[in-house]
N, C-alpha and C positions, 0 to 999 in steps of 0.2 A: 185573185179577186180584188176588185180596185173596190173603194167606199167611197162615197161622196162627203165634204165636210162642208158645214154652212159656212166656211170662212171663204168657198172657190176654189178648192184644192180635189183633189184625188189624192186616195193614199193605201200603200198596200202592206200587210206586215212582211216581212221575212222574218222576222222571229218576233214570236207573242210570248210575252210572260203574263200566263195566267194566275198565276199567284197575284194576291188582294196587295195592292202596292200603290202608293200613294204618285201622282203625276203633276209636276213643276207647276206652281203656282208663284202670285207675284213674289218677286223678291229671291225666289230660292234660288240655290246655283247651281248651273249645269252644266257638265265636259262633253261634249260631242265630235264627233266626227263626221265629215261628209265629202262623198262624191257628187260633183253637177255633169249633168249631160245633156246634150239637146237631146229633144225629141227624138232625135231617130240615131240616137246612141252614142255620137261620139262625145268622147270627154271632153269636157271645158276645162274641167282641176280635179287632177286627182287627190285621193282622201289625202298622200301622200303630201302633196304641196301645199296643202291647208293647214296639215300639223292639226291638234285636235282644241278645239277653242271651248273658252270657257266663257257665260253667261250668267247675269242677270235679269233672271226671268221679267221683262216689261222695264226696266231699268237702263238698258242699252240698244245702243243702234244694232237692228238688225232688220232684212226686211219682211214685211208682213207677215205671210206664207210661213215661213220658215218660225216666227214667233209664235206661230196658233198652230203649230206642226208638232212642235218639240213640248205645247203643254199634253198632247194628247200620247205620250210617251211614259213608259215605265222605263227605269235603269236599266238596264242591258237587252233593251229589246234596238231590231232594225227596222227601218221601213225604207218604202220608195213612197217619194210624193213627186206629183206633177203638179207645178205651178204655173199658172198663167203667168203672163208678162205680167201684168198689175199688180201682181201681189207678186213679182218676184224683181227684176231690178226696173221694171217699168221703161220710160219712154227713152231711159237716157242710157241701160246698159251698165255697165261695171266700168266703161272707160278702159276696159283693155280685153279681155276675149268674149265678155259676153253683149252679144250686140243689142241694139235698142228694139223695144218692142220683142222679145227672144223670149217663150217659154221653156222651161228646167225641169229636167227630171233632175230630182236631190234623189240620194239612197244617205240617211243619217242613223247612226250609232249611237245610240246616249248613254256614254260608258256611267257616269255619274251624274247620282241626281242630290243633294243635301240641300235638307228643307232649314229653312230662315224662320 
């Protein structure tokens, strides 16, 4: 079951933490993990080749999507999001395997969330 997000996204749990748990607001820091695939599945980068990055929530480049993705996220939950191009690398691509105009399925891990 996909949800619709008013930021232009689609996003689906693979793991929900229902437990009452607070989700990344500005400034706080965050370690994720993620998988990109196109649309019709194949990998662009595995989680493996990303290594798990850390963030400042509204603080750092990242692109859109993926910023109003990971606030809607509790610690150790998964999801799949589908990105449009626009909110994902837009007209110009990554400059090396994801092409321009290219929407993303993300699947992201938020192993850590420590609030600021």
């Amino acid at each position: 079951l996909f949800l619709s997000s008013p930021h232009g996204f689609s996003y689906s749990y693979i793991t929900k933490i229902e437990a009452a748990s607070k989700t990344p607001k500005f400034g706080d820091l965050v370690q994720y993990r993620c998988t990109l695939k196109t649309l019709d599945g194949q990998v662009i980068y595995k989680e493996d080749s990303l290594k798990t990055q850390s963030y400042y929530v509204d603080q750092q480049e990242l692109f859109s999507g993926l910023r109003q993705g990971l606030k809607l996220m509790k610690q150790g939950e998964v999801v799949t999001f589908i990105f449009p191009s626009q909110i994902a690398y837009g007209y110009y691509g990554d400059n090396n395997q994801i092409e321009r105009n290219q929407p993303i399925i993300c699947k992201v891990t938020l192993i850590k969330h420590q609030i600021n």
